[in-house]
C-alpha positions, 0 to 999 in steps of 0.5 A: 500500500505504502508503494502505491501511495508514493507512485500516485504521489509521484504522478499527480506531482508530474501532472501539477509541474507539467500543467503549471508549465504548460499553463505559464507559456500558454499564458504568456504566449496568449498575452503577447499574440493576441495584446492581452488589454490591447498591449504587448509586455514589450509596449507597455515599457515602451510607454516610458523611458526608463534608464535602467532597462535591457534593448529589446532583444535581450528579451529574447533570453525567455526563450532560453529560460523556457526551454531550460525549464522543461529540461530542468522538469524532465530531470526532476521528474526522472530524478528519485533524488527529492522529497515527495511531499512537502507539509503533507501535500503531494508534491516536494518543496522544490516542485511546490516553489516551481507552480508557485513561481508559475502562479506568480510569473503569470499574476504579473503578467496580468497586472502588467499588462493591466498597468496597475504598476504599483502592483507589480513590484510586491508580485515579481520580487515574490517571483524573484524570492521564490525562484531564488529559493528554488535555486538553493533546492535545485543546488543542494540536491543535484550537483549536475549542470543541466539542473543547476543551469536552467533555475540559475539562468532564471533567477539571475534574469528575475534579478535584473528584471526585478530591478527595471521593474522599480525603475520603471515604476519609479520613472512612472510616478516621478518624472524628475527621476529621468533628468540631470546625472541621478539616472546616469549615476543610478544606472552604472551603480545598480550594474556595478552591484550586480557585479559584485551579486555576480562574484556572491554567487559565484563564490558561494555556488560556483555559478558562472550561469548567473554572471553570464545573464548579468553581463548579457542583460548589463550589456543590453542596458548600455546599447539601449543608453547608447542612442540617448546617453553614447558615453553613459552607454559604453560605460554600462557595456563596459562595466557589466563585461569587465566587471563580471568578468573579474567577478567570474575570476577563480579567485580562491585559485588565484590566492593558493597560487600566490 
C-alpha cells in the first residue's frame, strides 16, 4: 500500500509541474499574440523611458529560460533524488516553489499588462524570492549542470528584471527621476552591484550561469543608453563585461597560487 501511495504521489506531482508549465507559456504566449488589454509586455515599457532597462532583444533570453525549464522538469521528474511531499501535500518543496513561481510569473503578467504598476513590484520580487529559493533546492540536491543551469539562468534574469521593474515604476510616478546625472549615476551603480551579486554567487555556488545573464542583460542596458546617453552607454557595456568578468575570476585559485 505504502508503494502505491508514493507512485500516485509521484504522478499527480508530474501532472501539477507539467500543467503549471504548460499553463505559464500558454499564458504568456496568449498575452503577447493576441495584446492581452490591447498591449504587448514589450509596449507597455515602451510607454516610458526608463534608464535602467535591457534593448529589446535581450528579451529574447525567455526563450532560453523556457526551454531550460522543461529540461530542468524532465530531470526532476526522472530524478528519485527529492522529497515527495512537502507539509503533507503531494508534491516536494522544490516542485511546490516551481507552480508557485508559475502562479506568480503569470499574476504579473496580468497586472502588467493591466498597468496597475504599483502592483507589480510586491508580485515579481515574490517571483524573484521564490525562484531564488528554488535555486538553493535545485543546488543542494543535484550537483549536475543541466539542473543547476536552467533555475540559475532564471533567477539571475528575475534579478535584473526585478530591478527595471522599480525603475520603471519609479520613472512612472516621478518624472524628475529621468533628468540631470541621478539616472546616469543610478544606472552604472545598480550594474556595478550586480557585479559584485555576480562574484556572491559565484563564490558561494560556483555559478558562472548567473554572471553570464548579468553581463548579457548589463550589456543590453548600455546599447539601449547608447542612442540617448553614447558615453553613459559604453560605460554600462563596459562595466557589466569587465566587471563580471573579474567577478567570474577563480579567485580562491588565484590566492593558493600566490
Amino acid at each position: 500500500m505504502k508503494v502505491q501511495n508514493i507512485e500516485h504521489t509521484s504522478k499527480v506531482e508530474i501532472i501539477i509541474l507539467m500543467a503549471s508549465y504548460l499553463i505559464l507559456v500558454a499564458v504568456n504566449a496568449f498575452s503577447e499574440i493576441f495584446k492581452f488589454a490591447g498591449v504587448t509586455a514589450a509596449d507597455v515599457s515602451n510607454e516610458v523611458f526608463t534608464w535602467f532597462a535591457p534593448a529589446g532583444y535581450v528579451f529574447s533570453i525567455w526563450s532560453v529560460i523556457y526551454i531550460g525549464l522543461i529540461v530542468w522538469i524532465v530531470r526532476y521528474i526522472r530524478n528519485d533524488n527529492h522529497a515527495s511531499q512537502f507539509a503533507g501535500l503531494p508534491i516536494s518543496l522544490e516542485a511546490l516553489l516551481f507552480v508557485t513561481s508559475c502562479v506568480l510569473n503569470i499574476a504579473w503578467l496580468i497586472i502588467w499588462h493591466l498597468k496597475i504598476f504599483a502592483a507589480t513590484i510586491p508580485v515579481i520580487i515574490a517571483l524573484l524570492i521564490t525562484v531564488s529559493a528554488l535555486y538553493v533546492a535545485t543546488w543542494k540536491r543535484s550537483e549536475a549542470k543541466l539542473d543547476r543551469i536552467p533555475i540559475a539562468i532564471y533567477a539571475s534574469w528575475l534579478t535584473v528584471a526585478t530591478i527595471a521593474n522599480i525603475a520603471h515604476v519609479i520613472t512612472r510616478t516621478n518624472t524628475s527621476f529621468d533628468s540631470g546625472l541621478l539616472p546616469a549615476i543610478t544606472t552604472l551603480a545598480l550594474l556595478f552591484v550586480l557585479a559584485i551579486a555576480t562574484f556572491v554567487v559565484h563564490h558561494f555556488f560556483n555559478d558562472y550561469a548567473f554572471g553570464i545573464v548579468i553581463a548579457w542583460a548589463g550589456i543590453g542596458v548600455g546599447v539601449h543608453l547608447i542612442p540617448v546617453a553614447p558615453i553613459i552607454g559604453v560605460i554600462s557595456i563596459l562595466v557589466s563585461t569587465i566587471g563580471i568578468a573579474i567577478a567570474l575570476l577563480p579567485w580562491e585559485k588565484i590566492s593558493l597560487s600566490k
